[in-house]
C-alpha positions in Angstrom: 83.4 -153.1 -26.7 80.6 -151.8 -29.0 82.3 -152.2 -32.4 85.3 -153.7 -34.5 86.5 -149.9 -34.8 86.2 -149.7 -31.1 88.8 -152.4 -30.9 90.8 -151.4 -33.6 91.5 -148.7 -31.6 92.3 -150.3 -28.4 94.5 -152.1 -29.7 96.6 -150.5 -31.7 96.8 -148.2 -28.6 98.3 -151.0 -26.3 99.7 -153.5 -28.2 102.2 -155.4 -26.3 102.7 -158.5 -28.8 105.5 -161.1 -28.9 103.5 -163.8 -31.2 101.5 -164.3 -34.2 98.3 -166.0 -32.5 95.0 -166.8 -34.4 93.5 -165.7 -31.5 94.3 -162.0 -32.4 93.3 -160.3 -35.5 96.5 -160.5 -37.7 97.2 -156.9 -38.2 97.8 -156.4 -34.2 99.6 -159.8 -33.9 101.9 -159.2 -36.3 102.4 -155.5 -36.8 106.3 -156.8 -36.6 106.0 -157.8 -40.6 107.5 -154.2 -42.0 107.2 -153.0 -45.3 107.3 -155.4 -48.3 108.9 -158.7 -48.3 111.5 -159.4 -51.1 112.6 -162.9 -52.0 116.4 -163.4 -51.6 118.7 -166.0 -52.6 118.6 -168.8 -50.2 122.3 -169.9 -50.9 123.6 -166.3 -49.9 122.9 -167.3 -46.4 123.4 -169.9 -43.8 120.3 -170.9 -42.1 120.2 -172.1 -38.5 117.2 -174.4 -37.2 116.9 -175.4 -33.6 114.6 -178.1 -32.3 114.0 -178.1 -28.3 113.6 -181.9 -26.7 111.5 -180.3 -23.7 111.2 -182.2 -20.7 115.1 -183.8 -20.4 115.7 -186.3 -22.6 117.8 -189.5 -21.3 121.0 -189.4 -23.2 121.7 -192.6 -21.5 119.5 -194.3 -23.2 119.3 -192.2 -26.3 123.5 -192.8 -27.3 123.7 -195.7 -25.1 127.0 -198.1 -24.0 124.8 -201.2 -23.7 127.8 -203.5 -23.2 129.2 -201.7 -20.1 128.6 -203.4 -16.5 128.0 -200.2 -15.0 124.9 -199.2 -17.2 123.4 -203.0 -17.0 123.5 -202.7 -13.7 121.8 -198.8 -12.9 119.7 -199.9 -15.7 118.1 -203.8 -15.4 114.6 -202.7 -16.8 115.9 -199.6 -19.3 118.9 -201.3 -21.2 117.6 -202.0 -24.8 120.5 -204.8 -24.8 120.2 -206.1 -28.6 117.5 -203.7 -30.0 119.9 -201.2 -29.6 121.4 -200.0 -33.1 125.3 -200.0 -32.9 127.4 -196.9 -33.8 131.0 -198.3 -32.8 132.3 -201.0 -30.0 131.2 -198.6 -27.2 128.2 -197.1 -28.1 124.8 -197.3 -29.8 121.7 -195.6 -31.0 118.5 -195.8 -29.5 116.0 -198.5 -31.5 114.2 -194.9 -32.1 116.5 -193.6 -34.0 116.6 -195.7 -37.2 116.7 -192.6 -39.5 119.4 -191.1 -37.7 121.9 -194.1 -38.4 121.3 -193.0 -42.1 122.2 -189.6 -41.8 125.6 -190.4 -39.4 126.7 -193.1 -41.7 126.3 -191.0 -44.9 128.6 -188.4 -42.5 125.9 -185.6 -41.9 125.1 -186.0 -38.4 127.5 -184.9 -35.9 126.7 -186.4 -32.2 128.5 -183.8 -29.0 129.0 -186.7 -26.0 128.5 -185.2 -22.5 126.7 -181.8 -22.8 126.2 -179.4 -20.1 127.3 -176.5 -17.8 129.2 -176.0 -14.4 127.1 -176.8 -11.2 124.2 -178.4 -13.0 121.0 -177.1 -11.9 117.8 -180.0 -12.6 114.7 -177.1 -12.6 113.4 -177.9 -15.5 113.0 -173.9 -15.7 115.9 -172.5 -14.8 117.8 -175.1 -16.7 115.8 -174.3 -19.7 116.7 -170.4 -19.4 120.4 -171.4 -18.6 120.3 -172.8 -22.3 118.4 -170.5 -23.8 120.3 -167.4 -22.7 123.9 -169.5 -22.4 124.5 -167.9 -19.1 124.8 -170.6 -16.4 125.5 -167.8 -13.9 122.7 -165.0 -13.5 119.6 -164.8 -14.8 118.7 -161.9 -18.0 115.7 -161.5 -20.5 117.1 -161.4 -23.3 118.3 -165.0 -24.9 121.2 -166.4 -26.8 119.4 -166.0 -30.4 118.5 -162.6 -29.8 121.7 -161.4 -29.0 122.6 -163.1 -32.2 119.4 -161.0 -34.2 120.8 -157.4 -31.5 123.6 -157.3 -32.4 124.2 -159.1 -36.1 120.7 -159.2 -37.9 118.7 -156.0 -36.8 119.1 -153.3 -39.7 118.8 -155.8 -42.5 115.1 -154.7 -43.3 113.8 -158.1 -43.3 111.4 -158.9 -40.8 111.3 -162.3 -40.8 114.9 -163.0 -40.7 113.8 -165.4 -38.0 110.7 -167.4 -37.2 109.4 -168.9 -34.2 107.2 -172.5 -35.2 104.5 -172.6 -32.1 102.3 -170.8 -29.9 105.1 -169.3 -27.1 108.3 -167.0 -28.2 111.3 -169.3 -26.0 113.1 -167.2 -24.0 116.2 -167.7 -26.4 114.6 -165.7 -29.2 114.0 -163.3 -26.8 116.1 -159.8 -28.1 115.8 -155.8 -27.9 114.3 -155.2 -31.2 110.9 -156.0 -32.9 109.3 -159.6 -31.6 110.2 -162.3 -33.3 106.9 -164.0 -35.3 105.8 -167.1 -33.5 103.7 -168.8 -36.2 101.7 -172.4 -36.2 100.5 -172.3 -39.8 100.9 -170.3 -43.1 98.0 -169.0 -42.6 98.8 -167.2 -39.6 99.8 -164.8 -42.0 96.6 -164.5 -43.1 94.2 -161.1 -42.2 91.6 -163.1 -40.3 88.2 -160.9 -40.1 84.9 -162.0 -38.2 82.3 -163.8 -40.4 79.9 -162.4 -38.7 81.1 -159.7 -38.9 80.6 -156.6 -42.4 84.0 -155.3 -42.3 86.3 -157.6 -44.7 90.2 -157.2 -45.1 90.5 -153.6 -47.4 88.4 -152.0 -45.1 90.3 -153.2 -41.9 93.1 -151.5 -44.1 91.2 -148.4 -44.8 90.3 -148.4 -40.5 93.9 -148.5 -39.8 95.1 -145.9 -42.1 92.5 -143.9 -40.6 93.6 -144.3 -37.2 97.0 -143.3 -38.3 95.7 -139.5 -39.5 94.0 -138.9 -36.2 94.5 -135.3 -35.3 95.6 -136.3 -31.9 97.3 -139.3 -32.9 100.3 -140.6 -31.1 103.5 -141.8 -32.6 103.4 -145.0 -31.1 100.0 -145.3 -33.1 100.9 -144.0 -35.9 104.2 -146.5 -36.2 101.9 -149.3 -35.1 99.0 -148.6 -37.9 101.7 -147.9 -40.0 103.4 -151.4 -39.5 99.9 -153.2 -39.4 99.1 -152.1 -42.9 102.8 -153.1 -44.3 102.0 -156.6 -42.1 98.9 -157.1 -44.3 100.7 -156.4 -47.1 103.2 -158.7 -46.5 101.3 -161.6 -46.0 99.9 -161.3 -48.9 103.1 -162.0 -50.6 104.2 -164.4 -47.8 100.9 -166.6 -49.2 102.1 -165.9 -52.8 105.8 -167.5 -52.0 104.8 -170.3 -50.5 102.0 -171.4 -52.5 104.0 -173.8 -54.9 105.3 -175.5 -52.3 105.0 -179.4 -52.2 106.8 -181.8 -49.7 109.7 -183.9 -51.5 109.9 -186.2 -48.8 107.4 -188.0 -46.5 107.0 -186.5 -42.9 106.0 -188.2 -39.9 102.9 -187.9 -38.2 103.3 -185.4 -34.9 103.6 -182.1 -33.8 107.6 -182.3 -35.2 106.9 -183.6 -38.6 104.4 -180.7 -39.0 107.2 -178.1 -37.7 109.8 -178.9 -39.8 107.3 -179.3 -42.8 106.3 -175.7 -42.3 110.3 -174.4 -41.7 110.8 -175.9 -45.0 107.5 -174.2 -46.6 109.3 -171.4 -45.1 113.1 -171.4 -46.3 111.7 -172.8 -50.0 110.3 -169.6 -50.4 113.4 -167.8 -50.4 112.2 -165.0 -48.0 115.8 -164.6 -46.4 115.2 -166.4 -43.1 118.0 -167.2 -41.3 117.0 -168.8 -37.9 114.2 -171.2 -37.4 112.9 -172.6 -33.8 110.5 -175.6 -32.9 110.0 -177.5 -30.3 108.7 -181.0 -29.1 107.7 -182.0 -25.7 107.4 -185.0 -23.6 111.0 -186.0 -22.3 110.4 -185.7 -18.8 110.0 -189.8 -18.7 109.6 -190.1 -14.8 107.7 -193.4 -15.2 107.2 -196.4 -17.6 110.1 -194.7 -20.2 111.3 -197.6 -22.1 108.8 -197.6 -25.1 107.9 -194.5 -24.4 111.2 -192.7 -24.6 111.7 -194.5 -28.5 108.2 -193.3 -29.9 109.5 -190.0 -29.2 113.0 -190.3 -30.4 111.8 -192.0 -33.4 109.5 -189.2 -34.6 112.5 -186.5 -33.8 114.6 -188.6 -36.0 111.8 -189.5 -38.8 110.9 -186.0 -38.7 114.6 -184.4 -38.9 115.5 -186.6 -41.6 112.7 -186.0 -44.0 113.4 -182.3 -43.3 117.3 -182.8 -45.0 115.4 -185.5 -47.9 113.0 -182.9 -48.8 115.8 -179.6 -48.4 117.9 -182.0 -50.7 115.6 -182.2 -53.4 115.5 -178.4 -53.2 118.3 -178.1 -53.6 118.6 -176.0 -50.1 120.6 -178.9 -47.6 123.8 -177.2 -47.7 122.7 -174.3 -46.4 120.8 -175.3 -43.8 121.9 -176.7 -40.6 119.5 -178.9 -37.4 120.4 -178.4 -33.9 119.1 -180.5 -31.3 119.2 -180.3 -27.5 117.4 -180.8 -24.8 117.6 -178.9 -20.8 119.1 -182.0 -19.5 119.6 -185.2 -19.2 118.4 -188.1 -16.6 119.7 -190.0 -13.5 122.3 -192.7 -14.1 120.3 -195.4 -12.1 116.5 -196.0 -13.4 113.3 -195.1 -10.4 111.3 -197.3 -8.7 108.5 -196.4 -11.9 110.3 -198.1 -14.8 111.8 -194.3 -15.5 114.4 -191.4 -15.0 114.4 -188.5 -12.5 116.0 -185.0 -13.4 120.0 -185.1 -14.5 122.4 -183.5 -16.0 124.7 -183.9 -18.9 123.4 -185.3 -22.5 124.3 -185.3 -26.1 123.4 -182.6 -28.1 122.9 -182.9 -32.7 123.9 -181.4 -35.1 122.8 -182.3 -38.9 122.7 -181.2 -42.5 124.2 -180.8 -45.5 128.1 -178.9 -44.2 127.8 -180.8 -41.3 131.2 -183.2 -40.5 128.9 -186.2 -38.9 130.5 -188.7 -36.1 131.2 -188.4 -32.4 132.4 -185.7 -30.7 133.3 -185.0 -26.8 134.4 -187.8 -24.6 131.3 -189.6 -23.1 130.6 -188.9 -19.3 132.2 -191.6 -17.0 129.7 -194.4 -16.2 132.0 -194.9 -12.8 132.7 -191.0 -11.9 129.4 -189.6 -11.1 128.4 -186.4 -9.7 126.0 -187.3 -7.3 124.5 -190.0 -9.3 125.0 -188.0 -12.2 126.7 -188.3 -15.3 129.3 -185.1 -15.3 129.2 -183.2 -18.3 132.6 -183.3 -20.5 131.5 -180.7 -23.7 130.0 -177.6 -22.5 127.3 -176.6 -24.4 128.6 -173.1 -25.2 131.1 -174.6 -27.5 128.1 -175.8 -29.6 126.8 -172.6 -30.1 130.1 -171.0 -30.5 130.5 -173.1 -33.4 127.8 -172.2 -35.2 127.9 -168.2 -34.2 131.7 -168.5 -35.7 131.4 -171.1 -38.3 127.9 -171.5 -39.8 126.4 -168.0 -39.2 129.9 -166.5 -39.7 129.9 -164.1 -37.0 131.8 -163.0 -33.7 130.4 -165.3 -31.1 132.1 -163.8 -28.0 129.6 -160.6 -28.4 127.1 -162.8 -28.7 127.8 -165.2 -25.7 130.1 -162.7 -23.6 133.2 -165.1 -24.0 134.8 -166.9 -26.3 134.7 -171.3 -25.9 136.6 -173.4 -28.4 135.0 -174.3 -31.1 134.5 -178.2 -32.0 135.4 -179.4 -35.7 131.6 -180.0 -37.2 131.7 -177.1 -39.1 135.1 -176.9 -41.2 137.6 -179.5 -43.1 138.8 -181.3 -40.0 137.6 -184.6 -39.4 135.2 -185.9 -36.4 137.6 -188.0 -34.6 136.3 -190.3 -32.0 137.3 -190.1 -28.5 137.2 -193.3 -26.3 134.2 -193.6 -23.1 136.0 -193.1 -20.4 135.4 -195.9 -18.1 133.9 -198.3 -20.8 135.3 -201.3 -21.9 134.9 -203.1 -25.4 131.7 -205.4 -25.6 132.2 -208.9 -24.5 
């Protein structure tokens, strides 16, 4: 490659992109940014923001029934016995989670018991694409959330209706249309050129306009120089709508605290983004998981808390919405390594301003197990159902393929808590 028009031409020839990595020049990587971006009123639309606990986080130990025999017993090094922080007679909160007590007792964080799926499978990836495309049965490409942008989103001229926060696109904002932007930073937006290099950002504009009027240009060409040079517009603007932005709350240190900083840089700019996705690794706690495990569910809590303080102050919490969920869960009985091996069922989150907070779904028997599993009692699918029909308001059966009862976090009813079967009230 003798020259940055040499590669201009390359690749805007074979692109084949699905993120916006700084390790690409910004035109190519995010040739998906059409046209110019408009600001739109926030409060016209529900927004939807997923964090993924990667690994399988223990919801034993993360909503925990620390007076009942059965789990004292599976459990004699892993039980947090009076650390733990109590939620009702039955169950309590991980010492982690400190913030989260806030946000259930003010009412705004709803907490699903027993999540999971028929014939539990403990891969971490297939059990990661069985959630992300909510088909438990067959494998596809396309995910949950893309069907969602398919079939609901696409047509609405705004291309970044939804935003990927980290370096790989999950398989659940997978769809047909345009890639969704996987950013890491603002300035990913930014058109990066080499310093070493003569050619600064108008000219790489000028290049790939030029390309465009080829004589024996293609049209895949032409629409791809024709989308790079709206993307640079675009970020341009992007830069401008988010420059104000300051933090109204304090966020943790870690990868998640940076995230969900960012998705609120993001939403306070008004752009019309509707879906936001992070993730957080580190829940696969095979070995010494006690301390461990807390560290990391205290900077998920930290983290998603401060998100809601700052949207607050913005004035943007009601119209935003925190999922949380994680592949799986762990073993009912701890390993030989102070841990947890691969499981199944565990709770799932859901917090904000609209959100009805307490306990829903019956919590998985502690004396009925699956193979020394906890069997799940709220299939996950109702989750998302919930907020297809009742926070992005629309038809979730074409987005999931059937229709699942839809739990009550979402409207005027009440979270009513169901008792854990096979737990009895602390002596």
């Amino acid at each position: 490659m003798n020259s940055r028009r040499d590669f201009l031409k390359i690749g805007l020839s074979s692109a084949a992109v699905v993120s916006l990595s700084s390790s690409l020049p910004s035109f190519l990587s995010s040739f998906a940014l059409a046209d110019q971006i408009k600001p739109s009123a926030l409060s016209n639309d529900n927004v939807l923001v997923v964090v993924q606990l990667s690994g399988g986080n223990d919801g034993l130990n993360t909503i925990a029934p620390v007076h009942h025999d059965a789990y004292r017993k599976a459990r004699p090094n892993l039980q947090m016995k009076e650390r733990a922080i109590r939620l009702n007679d039955e169950l309590s909160l991980n010492p982690g989670l400190g913030a989260f007590k806030k946000v259930f007792d003010d009412g705004k964080l709803a907490i699903v018991n027993g999540c999971g799926y028929p014939n539990p499978n403990r891969s971490h990836f297939r059990s990661m694409e069985i959630w992300h495309t909510a088909n438990p049965v067959e494998s596809q490409p396309t995910g949950w959330l893309g069907h969602y942008l398919d079939h609901f989103l696409r047509g609405t001229d705004n291309p970044v209706e939804a935003m990927n926060i980290g370096a790989e696109l999950p398989q659940a904002l997978v769809n047909t249309g345009a890639p969704v932007p996987s950013i890491q930073s603002i300035d990913d937006f930014r058109v990066r050129t080499d310093p070493n290099s003569p050619f600064d950002a108008k000219l790489e504009q000028q290049i790939i306009r030029d390309l465009s009027e080829v004589k024996n240009a293609t049209p895949a060409l032409q629409f791809l120089s024709r989308q790079a040079t709206n993307a640079i517009v675009s970020s341009e603007q992007i830069r401008r709508l988010t420059a104000a932005y300051k933090p109204d709350a304090k966020y943790p240190q870690g990868a998640l605290g940076g995230q969900l900083r960012l998705i609120a840089q993001i939403l306070s700019a008004g752009m019309g983004t509707r879906l936001c996705y992070c993730q957080v690794g580190g829940f696969d706690t095979h070995a010494n998981q006690l301390y461990g495990h807390e560290q990391l569910l205290a900077q998920v809590s930290q983290a998603i808390a401060a998100f809601h303080e700052d949207l607050t102050v913005k004035g943007l919490n009601d119209k935003v919405a925190v999922m949380c969920f994680s592949e799986f869960g762990r073993r009912m009985a701890e390993n030989n390594s102070a841990g947890t091996d691969h499981g199944a069922a565990g709770p799932m989150f859901l917090s904000g301003g609209k959100v009805k907070g307490g306990l829903y779904g019956a919590y998985p028997s502690l004396t009925e197990l699956d193979s020394g599993d906890l069997k799940f009692t709220t299939d996950f699918r109702r989750v998302y159902s919930t907020l297809l029909d009742r926070w992005l308001n629309v038809d979730s059966k074409v987005v999931l393929g059937a229709q699942y009862e839809s739990l009550a976090m979402l409207d005027a009813t009440k979270a009513t808590t169901r008792p854990v079967s096979g737990i009895v009230a602390p002596r």
